[in-house]
Short mmCIF file of the C-alpha atoms (twelve columns), coordinates in Angstrom:
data_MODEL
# 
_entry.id   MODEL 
# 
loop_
_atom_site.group_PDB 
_atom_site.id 
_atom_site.type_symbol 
_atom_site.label_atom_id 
_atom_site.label_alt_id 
_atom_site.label_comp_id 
_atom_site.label_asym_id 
_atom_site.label_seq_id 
_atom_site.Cartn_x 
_atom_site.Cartn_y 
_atom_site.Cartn_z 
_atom_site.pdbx_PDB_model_num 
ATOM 1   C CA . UNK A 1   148.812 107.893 91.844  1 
ATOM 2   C CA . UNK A 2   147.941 106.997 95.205  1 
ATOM 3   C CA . UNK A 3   147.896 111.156 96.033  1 
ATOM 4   C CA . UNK A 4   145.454 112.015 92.874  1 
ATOM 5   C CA . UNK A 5   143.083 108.776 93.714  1 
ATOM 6   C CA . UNK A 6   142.551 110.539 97.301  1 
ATOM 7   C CA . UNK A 7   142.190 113.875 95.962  1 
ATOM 8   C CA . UNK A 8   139.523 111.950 93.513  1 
ATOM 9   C CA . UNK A 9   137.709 110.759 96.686  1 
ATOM 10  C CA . UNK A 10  137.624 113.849 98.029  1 
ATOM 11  C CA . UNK A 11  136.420 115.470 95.071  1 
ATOM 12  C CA . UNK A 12  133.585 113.064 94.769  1 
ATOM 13  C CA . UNK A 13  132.699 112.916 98.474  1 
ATOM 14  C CA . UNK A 14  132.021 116.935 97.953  1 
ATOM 15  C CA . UNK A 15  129.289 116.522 95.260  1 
ATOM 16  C CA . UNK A 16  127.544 112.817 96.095  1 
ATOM 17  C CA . UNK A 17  125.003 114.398 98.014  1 
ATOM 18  C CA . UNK A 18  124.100 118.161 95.561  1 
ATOM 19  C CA . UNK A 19  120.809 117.469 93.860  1 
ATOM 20  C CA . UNK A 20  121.163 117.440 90.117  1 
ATOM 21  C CA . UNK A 21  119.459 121.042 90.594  1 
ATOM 22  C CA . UNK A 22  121.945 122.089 92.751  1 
ATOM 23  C CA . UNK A 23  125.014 120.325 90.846  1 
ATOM 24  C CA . UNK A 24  123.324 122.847 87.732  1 
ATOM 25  C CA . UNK A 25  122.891 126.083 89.214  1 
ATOM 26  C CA . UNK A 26  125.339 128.235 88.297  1 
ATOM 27  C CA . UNK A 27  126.258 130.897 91.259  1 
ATOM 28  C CA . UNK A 28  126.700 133.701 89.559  1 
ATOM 29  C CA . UNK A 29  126.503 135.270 86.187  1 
ATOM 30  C CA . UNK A 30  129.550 134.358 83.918  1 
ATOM 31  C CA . UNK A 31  130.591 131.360 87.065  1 
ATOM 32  C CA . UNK A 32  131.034 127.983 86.141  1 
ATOM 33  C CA . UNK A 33  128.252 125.260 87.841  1 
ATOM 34  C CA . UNK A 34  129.606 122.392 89.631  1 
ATOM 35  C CA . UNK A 35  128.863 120.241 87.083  1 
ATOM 36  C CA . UNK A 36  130.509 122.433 84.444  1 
ATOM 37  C CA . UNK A 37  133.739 122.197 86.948  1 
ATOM 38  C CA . UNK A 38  133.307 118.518 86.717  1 
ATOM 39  C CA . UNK A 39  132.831 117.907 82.938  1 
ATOM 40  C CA . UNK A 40  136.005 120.583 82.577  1 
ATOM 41  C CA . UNK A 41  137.897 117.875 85.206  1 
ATOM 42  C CA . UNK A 42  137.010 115.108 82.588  1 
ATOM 43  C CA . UNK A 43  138.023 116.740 79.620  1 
ATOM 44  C CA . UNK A 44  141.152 118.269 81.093  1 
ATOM 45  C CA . UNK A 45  141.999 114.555 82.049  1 
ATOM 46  C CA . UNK A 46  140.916 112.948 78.930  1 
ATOM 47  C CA . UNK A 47  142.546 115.814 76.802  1 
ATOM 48  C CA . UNK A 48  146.248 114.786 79.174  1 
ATOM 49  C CA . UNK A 49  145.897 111.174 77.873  1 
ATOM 50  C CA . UNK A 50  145.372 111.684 74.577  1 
ATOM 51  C CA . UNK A 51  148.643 113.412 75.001  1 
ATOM 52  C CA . UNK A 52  150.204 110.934 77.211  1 
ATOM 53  C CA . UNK A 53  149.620 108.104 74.781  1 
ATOM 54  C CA . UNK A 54  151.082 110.462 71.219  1 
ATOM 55  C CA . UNK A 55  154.118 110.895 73.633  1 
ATOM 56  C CA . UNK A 56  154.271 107.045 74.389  1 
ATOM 57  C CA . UNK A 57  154.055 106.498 70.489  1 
ATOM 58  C CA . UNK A 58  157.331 107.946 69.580  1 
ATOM 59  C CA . UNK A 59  160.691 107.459 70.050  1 
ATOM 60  C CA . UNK A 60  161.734 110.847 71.466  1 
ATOM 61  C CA . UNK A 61  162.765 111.648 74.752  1 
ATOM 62  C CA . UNK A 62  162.785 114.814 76.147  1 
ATOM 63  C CA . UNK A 63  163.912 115.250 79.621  1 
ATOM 64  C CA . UNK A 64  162.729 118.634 81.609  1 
ATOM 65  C CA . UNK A 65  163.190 120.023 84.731  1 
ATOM 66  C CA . UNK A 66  160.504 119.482 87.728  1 
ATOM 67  C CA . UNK A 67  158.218 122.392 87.521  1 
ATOM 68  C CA . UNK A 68  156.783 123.674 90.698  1 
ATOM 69  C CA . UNK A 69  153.058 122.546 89.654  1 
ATOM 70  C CA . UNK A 70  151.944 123.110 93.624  1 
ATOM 71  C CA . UNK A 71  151.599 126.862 92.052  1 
ATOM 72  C CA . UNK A 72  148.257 126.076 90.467  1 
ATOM 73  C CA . UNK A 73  146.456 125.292 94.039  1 
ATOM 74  C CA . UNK A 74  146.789 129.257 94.152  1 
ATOM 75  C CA . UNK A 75  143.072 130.648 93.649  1 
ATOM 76  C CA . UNK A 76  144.020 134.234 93.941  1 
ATOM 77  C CA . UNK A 77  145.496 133.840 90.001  1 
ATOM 78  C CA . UNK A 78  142.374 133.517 87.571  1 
ATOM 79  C CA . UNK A 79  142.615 131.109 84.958  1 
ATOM 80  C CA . UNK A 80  140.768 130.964 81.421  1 
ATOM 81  C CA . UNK A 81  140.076 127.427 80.420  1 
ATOM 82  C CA . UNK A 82  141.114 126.812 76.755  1 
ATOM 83  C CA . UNK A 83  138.020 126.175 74.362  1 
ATOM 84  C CA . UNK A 84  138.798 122.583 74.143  1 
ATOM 85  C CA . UNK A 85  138.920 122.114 78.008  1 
ATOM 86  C CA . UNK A 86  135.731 124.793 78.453  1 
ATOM 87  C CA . UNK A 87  132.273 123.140 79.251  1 
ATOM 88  C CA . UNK A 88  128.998 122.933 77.658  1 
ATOM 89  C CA . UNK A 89  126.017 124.281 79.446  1 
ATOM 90  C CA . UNK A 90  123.819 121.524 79.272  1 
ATOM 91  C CA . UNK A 91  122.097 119.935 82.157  1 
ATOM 92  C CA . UNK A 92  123.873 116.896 83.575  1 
ATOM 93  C CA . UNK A 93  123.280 114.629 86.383  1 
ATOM 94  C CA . UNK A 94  125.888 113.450 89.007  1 
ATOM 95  C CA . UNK A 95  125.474 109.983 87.671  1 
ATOM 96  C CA . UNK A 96  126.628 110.788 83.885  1 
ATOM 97  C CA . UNK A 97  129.570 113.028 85.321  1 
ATOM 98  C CA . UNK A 98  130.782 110.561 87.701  1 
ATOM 99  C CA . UNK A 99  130.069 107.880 84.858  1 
ATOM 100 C CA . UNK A 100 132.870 110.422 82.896  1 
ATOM 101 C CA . UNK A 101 135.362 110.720 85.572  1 
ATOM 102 C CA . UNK A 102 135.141 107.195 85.932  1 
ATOM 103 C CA . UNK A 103 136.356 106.833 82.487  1 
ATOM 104 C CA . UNK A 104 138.979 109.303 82.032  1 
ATOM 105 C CA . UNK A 105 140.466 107.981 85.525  1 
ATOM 106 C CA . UNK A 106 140.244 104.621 83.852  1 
ATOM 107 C CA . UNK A 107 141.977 105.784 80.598  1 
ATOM 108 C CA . UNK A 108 144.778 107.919 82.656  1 
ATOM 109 C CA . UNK A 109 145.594 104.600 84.495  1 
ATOM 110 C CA . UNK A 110 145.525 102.524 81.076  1 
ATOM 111 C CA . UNK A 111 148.225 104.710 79.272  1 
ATOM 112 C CA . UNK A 112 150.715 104.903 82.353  1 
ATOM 113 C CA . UNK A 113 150.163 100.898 82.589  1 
ATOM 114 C CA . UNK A 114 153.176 98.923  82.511  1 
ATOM 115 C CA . UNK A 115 155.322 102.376 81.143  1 
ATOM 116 C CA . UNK A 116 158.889 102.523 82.034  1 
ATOM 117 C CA . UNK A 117 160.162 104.898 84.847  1 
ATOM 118 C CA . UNK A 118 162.715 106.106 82.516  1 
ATOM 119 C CA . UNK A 119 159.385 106.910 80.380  1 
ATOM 120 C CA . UNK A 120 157.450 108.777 82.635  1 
ATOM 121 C CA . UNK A 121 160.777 110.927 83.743  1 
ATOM 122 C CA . UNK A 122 161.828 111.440 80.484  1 
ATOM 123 C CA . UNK A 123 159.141 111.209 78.010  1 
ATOM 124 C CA . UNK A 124 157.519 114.880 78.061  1 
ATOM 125 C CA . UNK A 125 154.807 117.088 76.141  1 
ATOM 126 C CA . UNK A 126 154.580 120.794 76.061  1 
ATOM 127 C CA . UNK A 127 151.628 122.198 79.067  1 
ATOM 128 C CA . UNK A 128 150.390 125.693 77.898  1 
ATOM 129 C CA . UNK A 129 151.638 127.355 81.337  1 
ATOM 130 C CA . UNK A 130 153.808 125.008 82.365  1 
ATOM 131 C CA . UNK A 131 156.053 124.385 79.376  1 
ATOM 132 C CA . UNK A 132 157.952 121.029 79.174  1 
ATOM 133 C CA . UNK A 133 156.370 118.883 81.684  1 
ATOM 134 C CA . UNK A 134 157.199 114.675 82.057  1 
ATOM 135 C CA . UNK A 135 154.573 112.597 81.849  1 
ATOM 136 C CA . UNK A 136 154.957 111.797 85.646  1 
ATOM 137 C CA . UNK A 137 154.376 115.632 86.177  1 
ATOM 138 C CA . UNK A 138 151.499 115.528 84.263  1 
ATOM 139 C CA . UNK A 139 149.918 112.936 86.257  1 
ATOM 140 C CA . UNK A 140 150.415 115.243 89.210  1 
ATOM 141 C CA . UNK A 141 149.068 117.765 88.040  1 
ATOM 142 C CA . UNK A 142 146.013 116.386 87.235  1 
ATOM 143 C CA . UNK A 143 146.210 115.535 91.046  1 
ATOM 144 C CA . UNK A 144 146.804 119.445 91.690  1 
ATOM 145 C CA . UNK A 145 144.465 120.430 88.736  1 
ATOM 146 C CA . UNK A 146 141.491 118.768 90.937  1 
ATOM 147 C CA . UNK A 147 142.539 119.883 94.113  1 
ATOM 148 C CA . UNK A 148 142.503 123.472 92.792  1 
ATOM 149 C CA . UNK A 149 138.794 122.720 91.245  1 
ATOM 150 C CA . UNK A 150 137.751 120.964 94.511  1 
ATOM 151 C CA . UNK A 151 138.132 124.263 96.304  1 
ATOM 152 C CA . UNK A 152 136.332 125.917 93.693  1 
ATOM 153 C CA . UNK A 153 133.287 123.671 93.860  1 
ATOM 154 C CA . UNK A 154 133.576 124.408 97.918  1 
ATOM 155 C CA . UNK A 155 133.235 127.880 96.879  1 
ATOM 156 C CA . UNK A 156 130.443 127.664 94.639  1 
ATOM 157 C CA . UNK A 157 128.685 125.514 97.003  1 
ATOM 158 C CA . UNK A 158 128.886 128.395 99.736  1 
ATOM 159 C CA . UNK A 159 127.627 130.785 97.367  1 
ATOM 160 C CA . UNK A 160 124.564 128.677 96.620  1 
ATOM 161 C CA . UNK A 161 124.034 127.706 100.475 1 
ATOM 162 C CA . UNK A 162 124.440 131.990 100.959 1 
ATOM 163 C CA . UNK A 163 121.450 132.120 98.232  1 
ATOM 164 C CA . UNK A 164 118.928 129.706 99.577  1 
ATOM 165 C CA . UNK A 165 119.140 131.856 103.298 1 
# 
């Protein structure tokens, strides 16, 4: 936890001081804004708890291997968000999508409370790339998931700096 709360900070020190403009403008045709990268954080997080807490609810376990989830910090390898983790396109400000990642952070750490190590090791759900993952995997990778987006939003915030000189 103490590895995806820094990654968190990180995250948000990057966009506190965009402009809502600038946190809108999308760099290049068919490119996500930074503020679409950051509503897609907060559904991708909100979408792992709802799957976190239907794995809590039942009485299976399913124990998996440790999957090498540092993989997904590669940017070279494209990915296409799944519709339900994709965007809208409407104009936000920094306050509602902090105000968002506030909550899904605040959800995540609500349905790990008080769970059993034996649990989060062998309590699992199926990840579209991934597989089988534990629900202790899946809390890292939302730690890798925004690490991975933080560099995007670096990127598109070079682009935009390129387009203003």
């Amino acid at each position: 936890m103490e590895k995806i709360q820094k990654t968190r900070e990180k995250l948000l020190q990057s966009v506190r001081s965009l402009s809502n403009e600038q946190l809108n403008a999308v760099p290049e045709e068919g490119k996500w804004s930074i503020a679409q990268v950051l509503e897609h954080l907060y559904l991708m997080e909100m979408n792992t708890v709802d799957g976190i807490l239907e794995t809590l609810s039942k009485d299976e376990y399913n124990p998996t291997e440790e999957k090498p989830l540092c993989h997904i910090l590669d940017r070279t390898v494209k990915r296409i968000a799944p519709d339900d983790l994709t965007p809208s396109e409407k104009f936000q400000t920094l306050e509602e999508l902090i105000q968002k990642l506030e909550k899904s952070r605040e959800a995540l750490l609500q349905s790990i409370e008080g769970v059993s190590e034996e649990d989060l090791e062998q309590k699992s759900f199926i990840h579209r790339r991934y597989g089988l993952l534990s629900i202790r995997q899946w809390v890292s990778l939302i730690g890798y998931h925004e690490e991975r987006h933080l560099q995007q939003i670096e990127e598109i915030k070079g682009t935009l700096l390129k387009k203003v000189n």
